[in-house]
C-alpha positions in Angstrom: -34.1 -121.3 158.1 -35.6 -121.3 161.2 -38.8 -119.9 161.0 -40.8 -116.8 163.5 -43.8 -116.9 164.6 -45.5 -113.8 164.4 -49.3 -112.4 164.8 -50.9 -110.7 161.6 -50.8 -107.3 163.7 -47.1 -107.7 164.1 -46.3 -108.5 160.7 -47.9 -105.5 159.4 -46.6 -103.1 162.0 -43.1 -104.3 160.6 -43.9 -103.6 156.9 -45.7 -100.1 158.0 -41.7 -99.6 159.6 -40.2 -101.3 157.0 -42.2 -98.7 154.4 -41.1 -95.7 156.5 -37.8 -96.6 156.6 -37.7 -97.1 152.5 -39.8 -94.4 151.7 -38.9 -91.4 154.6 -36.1 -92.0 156.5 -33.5 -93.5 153.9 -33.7 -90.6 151.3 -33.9 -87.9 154.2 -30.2 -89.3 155.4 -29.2 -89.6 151.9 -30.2 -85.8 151.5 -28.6 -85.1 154.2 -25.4 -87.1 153.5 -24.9 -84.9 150.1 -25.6 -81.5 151.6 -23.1 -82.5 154.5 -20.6 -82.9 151.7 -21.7 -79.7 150.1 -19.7 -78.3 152.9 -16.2 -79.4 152.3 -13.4 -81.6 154.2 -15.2 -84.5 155.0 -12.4 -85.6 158.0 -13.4 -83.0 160.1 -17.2 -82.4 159.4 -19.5 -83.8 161.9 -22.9 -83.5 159.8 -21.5 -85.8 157.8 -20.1 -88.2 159.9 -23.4 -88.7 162.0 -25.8 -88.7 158.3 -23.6 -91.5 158.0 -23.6 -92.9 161.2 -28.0 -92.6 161.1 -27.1 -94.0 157.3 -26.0 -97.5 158.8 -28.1 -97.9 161.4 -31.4 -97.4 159.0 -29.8 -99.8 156.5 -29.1 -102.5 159.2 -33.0 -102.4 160.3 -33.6 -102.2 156.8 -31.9 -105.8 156.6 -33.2 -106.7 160.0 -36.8 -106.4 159.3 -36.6 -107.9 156.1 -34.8 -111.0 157.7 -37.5 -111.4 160.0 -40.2 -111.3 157.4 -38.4 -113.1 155.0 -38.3 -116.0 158.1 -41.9 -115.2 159.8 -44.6 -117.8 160.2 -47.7 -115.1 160.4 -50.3 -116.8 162.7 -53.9 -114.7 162.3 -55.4 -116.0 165.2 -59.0 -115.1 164.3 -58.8 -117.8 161.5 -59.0 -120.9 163.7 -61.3 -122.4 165.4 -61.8 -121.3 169.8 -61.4 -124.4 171.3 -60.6 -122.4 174.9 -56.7 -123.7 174.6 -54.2 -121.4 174.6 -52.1 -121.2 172.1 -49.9 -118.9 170.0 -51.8 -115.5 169.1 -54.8 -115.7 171.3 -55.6 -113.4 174.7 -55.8 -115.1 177.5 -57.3 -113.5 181.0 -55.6 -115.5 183.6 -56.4 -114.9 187.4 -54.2 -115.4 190.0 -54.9 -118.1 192.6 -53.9 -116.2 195.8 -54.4 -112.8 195.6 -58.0 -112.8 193.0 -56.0 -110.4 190.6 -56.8 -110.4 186.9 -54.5 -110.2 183.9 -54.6 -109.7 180.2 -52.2 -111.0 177.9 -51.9 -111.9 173.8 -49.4 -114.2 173.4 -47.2 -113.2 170.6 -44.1 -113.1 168.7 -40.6 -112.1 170.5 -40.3 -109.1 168.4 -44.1 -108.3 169.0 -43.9 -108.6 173.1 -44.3 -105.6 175.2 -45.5 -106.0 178.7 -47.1 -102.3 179.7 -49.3 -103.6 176.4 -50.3 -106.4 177.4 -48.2 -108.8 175.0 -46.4 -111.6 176.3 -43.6 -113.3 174.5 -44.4 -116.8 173.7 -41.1 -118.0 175.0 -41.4 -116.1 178.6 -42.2 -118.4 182.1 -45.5 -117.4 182.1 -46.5 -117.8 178.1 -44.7 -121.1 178.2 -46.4 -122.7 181.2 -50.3 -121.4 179.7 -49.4 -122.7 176.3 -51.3 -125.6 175.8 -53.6 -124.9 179.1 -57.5 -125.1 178.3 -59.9 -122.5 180.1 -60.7 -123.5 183.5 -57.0 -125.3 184.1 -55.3 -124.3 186.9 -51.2 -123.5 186.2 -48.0 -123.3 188.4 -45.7 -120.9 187.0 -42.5 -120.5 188.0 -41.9 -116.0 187.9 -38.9 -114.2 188.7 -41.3 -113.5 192.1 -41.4 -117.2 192.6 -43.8 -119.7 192.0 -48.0 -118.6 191.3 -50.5 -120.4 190.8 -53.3 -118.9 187.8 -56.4 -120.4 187.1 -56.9 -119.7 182.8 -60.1 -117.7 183.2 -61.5 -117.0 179.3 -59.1 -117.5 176.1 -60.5 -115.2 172.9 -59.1 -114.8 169.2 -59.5 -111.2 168.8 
């Protein structure tokens, strides 16, 4: 089994889903599944046909999270040791060469990566090309923009 890396945070925003799921979501559809069938002929009764259909698709991320926990390496970053390289969980601040602009970013699981938050996936262009990098290293990175060049300002476990 192939294993995920995964930030502490991210792991227990999945079991706080997971939880909901279990403990709301599933018996609400199942409610709603036997009041639908309250109602009668089941071929033509759209209530229960989309309980159902809400049924299957809360079951499958039932199964999808636990997958993903089952297979997650959790990585609490502010465990180790700063030794100002980046590597899996930390926040980088990375300037850009040309243009004096500063960025954020945590580097983090796939599942865990949103941009407008400031996550980077660790497989991405520009996560790949800082992993490994120490503070004060200056990094090509090949973008979707094209090449930049970002000089690893300050790396933090937080």
């Amino acid at each position: 089994m192939q294993r995920i890396p995964m930030t502490a945070k991210g792991a227990d925003a999945l079991r706080a889903e997971l939880e909901k799921l279990k403990r709301e979501d599933r018996p609400r559809i199942t409610a709603a599944i036997a009041e639908a069938r309250e109602h009668g002929d089941l071929k033509e009764n759209a209530e229960y046909h989309a309980a159902r259909e809400q049924q299957g698709f809360c079951e499958g991320r039932i199964n999808e999270i636990e997958s993903k926990l089952g297979a997650a390496q959790i990585i609490d970053i502010t465990h180790l040791e700063n030794t100002g390289k980046v590597i899996f969980g930390v926040t980088v601040t990375i300037i850009d060469v040309d243009t004096d602009e500063e960025k954020v970013y945590q580097i983090v699981g796939d599942d865990e990566a949103n941009i407008k938050q400031g996550k980077l996936s660790v497989n991405s262009p520009i996560a790949r090309g800082l992993i490994g990098r120490e503070e004060g290293d200056v990094v090509q990175i090949d973008t979707p923009g094209g090449t930049r060049e970002y000089e690893v300002d300050k790396v933090e476990h937080i």
